[in-house]
N, C-alpha and C positions, 0 to 999 in steps of 0.2 A: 355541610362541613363534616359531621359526623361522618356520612357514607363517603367521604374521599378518603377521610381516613382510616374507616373500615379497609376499605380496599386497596390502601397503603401495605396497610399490616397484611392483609390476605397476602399481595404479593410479596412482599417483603419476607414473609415464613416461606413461602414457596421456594422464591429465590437464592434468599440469603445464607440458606444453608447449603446448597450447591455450590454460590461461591465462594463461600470461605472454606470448601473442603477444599475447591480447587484450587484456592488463594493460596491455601499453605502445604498444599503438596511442594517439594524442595524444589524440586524438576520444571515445574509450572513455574517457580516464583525467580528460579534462576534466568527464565526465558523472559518474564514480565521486565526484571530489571536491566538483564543484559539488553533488551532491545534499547534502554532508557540511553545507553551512555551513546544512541547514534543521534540524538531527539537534537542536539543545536545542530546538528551536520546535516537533519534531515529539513531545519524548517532555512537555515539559510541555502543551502542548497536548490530549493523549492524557487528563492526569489530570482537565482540566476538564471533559471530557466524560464521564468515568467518573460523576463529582460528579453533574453536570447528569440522569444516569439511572440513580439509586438501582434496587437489585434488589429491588422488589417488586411485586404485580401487585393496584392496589388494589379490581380486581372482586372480588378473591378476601377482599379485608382486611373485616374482622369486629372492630368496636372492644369491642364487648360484649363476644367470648371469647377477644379477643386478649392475649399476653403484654407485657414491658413492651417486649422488644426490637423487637417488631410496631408497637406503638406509636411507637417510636422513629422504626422503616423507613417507618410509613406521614407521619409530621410533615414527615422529608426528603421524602418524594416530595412533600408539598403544597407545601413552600419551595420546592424546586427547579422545580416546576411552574410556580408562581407568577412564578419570578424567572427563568424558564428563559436570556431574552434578554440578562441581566445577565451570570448564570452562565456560558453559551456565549461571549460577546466576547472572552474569550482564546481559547479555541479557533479560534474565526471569526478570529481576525487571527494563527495559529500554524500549527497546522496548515490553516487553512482558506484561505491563500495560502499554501501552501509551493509552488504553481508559481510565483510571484513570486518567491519567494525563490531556485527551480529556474533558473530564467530567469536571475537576475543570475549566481548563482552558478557555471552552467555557459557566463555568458560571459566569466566573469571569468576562470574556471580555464584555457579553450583562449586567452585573449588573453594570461594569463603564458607558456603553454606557448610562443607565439609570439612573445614577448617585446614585444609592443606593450604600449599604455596601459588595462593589464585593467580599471580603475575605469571609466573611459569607456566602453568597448565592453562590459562589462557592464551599465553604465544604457540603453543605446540598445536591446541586447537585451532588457533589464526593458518599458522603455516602447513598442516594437515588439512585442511579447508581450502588453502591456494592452489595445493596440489592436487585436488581432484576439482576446482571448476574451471582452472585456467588451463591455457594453451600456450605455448610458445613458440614462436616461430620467426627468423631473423632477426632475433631479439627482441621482438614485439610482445608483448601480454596483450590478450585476449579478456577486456572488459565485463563480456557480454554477462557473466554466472555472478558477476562482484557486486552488485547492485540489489535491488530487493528482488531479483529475479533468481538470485539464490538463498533468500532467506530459507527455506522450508530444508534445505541441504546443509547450511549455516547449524539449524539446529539439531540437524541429526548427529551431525559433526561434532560440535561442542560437544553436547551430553556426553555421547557416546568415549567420546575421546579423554573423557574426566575420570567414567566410569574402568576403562580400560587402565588410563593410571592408577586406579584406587588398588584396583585388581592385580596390579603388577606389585602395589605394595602389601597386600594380605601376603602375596604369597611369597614374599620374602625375596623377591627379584632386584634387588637393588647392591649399590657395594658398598662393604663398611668400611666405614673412615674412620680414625681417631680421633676424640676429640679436639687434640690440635692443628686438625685442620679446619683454613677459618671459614665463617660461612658460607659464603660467596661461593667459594674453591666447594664445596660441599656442595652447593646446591648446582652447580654446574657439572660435576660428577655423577650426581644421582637424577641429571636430567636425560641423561644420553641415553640409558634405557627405554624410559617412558618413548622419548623422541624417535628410536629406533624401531619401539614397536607401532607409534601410530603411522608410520611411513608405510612400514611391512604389512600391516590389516590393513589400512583405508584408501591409501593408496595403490595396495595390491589388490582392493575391491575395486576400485575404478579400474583398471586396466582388464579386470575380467570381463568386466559390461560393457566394455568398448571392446573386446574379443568377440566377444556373444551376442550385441546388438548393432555392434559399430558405432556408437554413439556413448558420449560422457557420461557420467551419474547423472548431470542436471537435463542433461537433453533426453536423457531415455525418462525421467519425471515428468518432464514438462508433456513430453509425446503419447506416455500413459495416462494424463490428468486431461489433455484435448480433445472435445468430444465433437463429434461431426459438422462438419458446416451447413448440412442443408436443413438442422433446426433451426439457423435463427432467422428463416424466410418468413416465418407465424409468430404471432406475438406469445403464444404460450411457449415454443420453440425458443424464444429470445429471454422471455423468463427465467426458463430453465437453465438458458445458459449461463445469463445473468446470476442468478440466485447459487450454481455450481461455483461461480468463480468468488463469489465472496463470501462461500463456506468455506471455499481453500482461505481465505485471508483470513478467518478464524481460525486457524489450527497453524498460521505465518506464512503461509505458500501464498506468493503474488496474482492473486487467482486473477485481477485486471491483465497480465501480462501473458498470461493463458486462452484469456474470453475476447479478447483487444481484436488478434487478428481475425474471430470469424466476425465478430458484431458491427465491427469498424468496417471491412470490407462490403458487409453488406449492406450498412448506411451509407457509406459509400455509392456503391451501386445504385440502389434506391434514388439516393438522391442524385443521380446523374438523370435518370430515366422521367422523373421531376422535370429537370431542369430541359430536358429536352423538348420535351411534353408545353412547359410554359415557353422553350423557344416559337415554340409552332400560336402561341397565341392558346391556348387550352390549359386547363386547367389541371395540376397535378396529382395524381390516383396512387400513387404507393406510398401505405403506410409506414411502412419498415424504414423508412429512412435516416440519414444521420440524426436529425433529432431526438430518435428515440433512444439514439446510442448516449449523445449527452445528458439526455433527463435519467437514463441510467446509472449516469453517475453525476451527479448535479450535488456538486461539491466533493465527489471522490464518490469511490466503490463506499455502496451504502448509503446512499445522499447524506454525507454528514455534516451536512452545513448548515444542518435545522439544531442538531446535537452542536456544532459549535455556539449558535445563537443562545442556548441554554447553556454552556458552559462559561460563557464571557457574564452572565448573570448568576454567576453558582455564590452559595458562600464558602465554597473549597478555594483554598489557597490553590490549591495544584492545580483544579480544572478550571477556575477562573485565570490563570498565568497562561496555560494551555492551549486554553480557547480564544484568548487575545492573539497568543501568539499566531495562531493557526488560524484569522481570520481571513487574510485578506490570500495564500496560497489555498484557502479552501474557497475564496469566489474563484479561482479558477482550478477548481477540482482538483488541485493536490491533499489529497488527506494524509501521507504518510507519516504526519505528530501524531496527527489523533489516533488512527490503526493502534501504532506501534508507543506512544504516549502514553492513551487514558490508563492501560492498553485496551484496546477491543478483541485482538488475540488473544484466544481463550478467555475470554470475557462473556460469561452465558447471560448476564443481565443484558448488557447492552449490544449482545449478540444476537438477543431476539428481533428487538426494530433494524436492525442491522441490514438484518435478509428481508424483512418486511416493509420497510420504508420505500425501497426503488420496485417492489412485487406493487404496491397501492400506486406509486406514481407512474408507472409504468401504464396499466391498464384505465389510468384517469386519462394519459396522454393519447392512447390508442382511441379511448371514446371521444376526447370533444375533436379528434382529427375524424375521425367518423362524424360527426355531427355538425364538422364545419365548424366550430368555438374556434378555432385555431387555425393556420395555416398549416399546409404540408411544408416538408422542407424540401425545397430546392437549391440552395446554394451551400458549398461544402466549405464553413466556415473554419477558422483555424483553430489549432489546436490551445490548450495554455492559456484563452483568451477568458477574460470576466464573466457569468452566464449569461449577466443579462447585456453584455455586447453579444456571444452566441444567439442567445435567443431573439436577436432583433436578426442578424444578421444572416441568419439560417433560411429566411425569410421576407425580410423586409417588411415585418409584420407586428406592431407594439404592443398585439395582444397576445402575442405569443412572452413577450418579455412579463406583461402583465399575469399570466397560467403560468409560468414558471416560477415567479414571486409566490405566486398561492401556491403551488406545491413544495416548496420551500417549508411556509405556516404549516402544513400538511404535517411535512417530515416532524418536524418540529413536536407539533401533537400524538404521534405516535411516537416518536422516543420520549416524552416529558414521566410519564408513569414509570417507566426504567430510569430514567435520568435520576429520580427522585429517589429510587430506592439505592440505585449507585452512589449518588452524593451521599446519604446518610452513611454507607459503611466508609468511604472515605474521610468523612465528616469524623467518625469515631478514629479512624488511626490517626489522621491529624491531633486531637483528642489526646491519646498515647503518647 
């Protein structure tokens, strides 16, 4: 007991003074909270899409020798097929703007910090934020940057956009009014400058990079942050890709929506060549396959569904509500409460098991598929789906459900030593 606690404290000095410097940097604390006010939009959000893509695979569905429950799974997936654009529209205006929401949010949060007019300089941020990730055409808006695929833009934006108000009022850019006129009329006055100049800088920065690259702010990020597809054929190649994309998620860049299209394609692939492979009666030889792309993220970027199992047991108010709420979109790998909640953005406690959790499950998974403990995956199970429906179904295989459960406990044990030290400082502001 002693030497637990020894090495409580050890880490807890190490850590604890990195994150409270980083806790109370303005800048940092504006982005922790302003992600906060998307946290109900992002966990119901999460459930529509669950809805939207029932687990089951209806190549595989057989009405003639199906059960009634089969029955049931394959009716939802025609409903949901059928209705899918109905079904999606919470999501799509939930989670599917939460850089919108990111954007107001984290302008709102640095303009209290600095005690100016956060409501104001939070919309100039929102609507300087529309203007360089959207498109319009035939009157349509362009979704595609509004979602967490522009959070890392979201934040550049906000800050930047505060800081440039701040700046326009040192230097006396602003009109005077007399006091008789009334607020309102006052702060609508001395909004039109601020508004004017974020048009003219940020907007007039996007039109430069789509001069010079042909491509948005958020598409020339995403194309500079993309790293080549022919590493993720090798498990250390897949690693590395793996481990790139959920170092972008600590610093707010959607690094899954980054790593998605080489990892996923090449599970993809893999597991076609599988499944061909067991067509012929033989036995399946590529490791790379979708499996290893979902135990990559087995519970979300980070496996954080070991971290939620310890957060539903916390004595934190905030990460025992958190991790309740976040249990059942993180059996089917939606982590974006938790990322963007505990937060784990800029979060170097719980950023360490972060990158480390899916690096250990990762090359557990490569060994017992080397060793035979497991099955290869041959079938290209659906997306959104519970893990351990993935994991039976990727397969046909219950000992693959049974190895996924134990990596799980896995995660679980490497984030518990961070977990612990994270509880205590929140443990203390709750406290305050």
């Amino acid at each position: 007991m002693e030497k637990e606690k020894s090495f409580f404290n050890k880490l807890d000095a190490v850590l604890s003074p990195i994150g409270n410097k980083l806790g109370n940097e303005k800048h940092l604390q504006a982005i922790a909270n302003g992600m906060l006010f998307g946290l109900p939009f992002l966990v119901i959000g999460s459930f529509f899409l669950i809805f939207a893509n029932p687990p089951i695979d209806l190549s595989r569905y057989n009405p003639q020798t199906a059960n009634a429950f089969m029955h049931f799974m394959a009716n939802w997936k025609h409903f949901a097929t059928a209705h899918y654009d109905a079904i999606t529209l919470p999501y799509n205006l939930t989670m599917g703007i939460y850089g919108v929401i990111c954007a107001f949010g984290i302008g709102h949060e640095l303009s209290k910090i600095y005690k100016r007019n956060a409501a104001m300089d939070g919309m100039i941020a929102l609507t300087t934020y529309l203007m360089v990730t959207t498109t319009v055409k035939n009157s349509k808006i362009s979704l595609t940057y509004l979602g967490t695929n522009g959070i890392f833009v979201a934040i550049i934006i906000a800050l930047l956009s505060v800081e440039l108000n701040r700046l326009l009022l040192k230097l006396h850019l602003q009109i005077k009014l007399p006091d008789s006129i009334p607020p309102m009329v006052a702060v609508f006055i001395n909004s039109l400058i601020p508004v004017t100049a974020n048009i003219i800088v940020f907007y007039g920065a996007n039109l430069l990079v789509v001069a010079l690259t042909a491509h948005s702010f958020p598409v020339f990020i995403t194309d500079l942050l993309t790293p080549a597809t022919s590493l993720a054929t090798n498990i250390w190649g897949f690693i590395l890709i793996v481990t790139l994309g959920n170092l972008l998620w600590l610093i707010g860049v959607n690094g899954a929506s980054i790593v998605f299209p080489i990892v996923f394609t090449i599970g993809v692939a893999q597991t076609g060549l599988n499944a061909a492979l067991v067509n012929k009666g033989m036995d399946p030889t590529h490791l790379m396959n979708l499996q290893m792309f979902r135990i990559s993220v087995l519970g979300g970027s980070g496996n954080t569904l070991g971290l939620i199992l310890l957060m539903i047991r916390s004595k934190s108010k905030k990460l025992k509500t958190l991790g309740s709420l976040s249990f059942i979109p993180g059996l089917c790998s939606i982590n974006e409460p938790i990322i963007f909640g505990c937060p784990i953005v800029f979060n170097p406690i719980l950023g360490i098991p972060f990158l480390i959790s899916p690096i250990v499950n990762l090359l557990l998974t490569y060994a017992a598929q080397n060793m035979h403990l497991i099955s290869l995956g041959y079938i290209v199970d659906p997306s959104f789906t519970p893990f351990f429906a993935q994991a039976y179904m990727c397969s046909l295989d219950w000992r693959n459900v049974i190895f996924w459960i134990l990596l799980i406990f896995i995660a679980m044990l490497i984030y518990w030593p961070f977990f612990k030290v994270y509880e205590k400082n929140q443990l203390k502001l709750e406290e305050n």
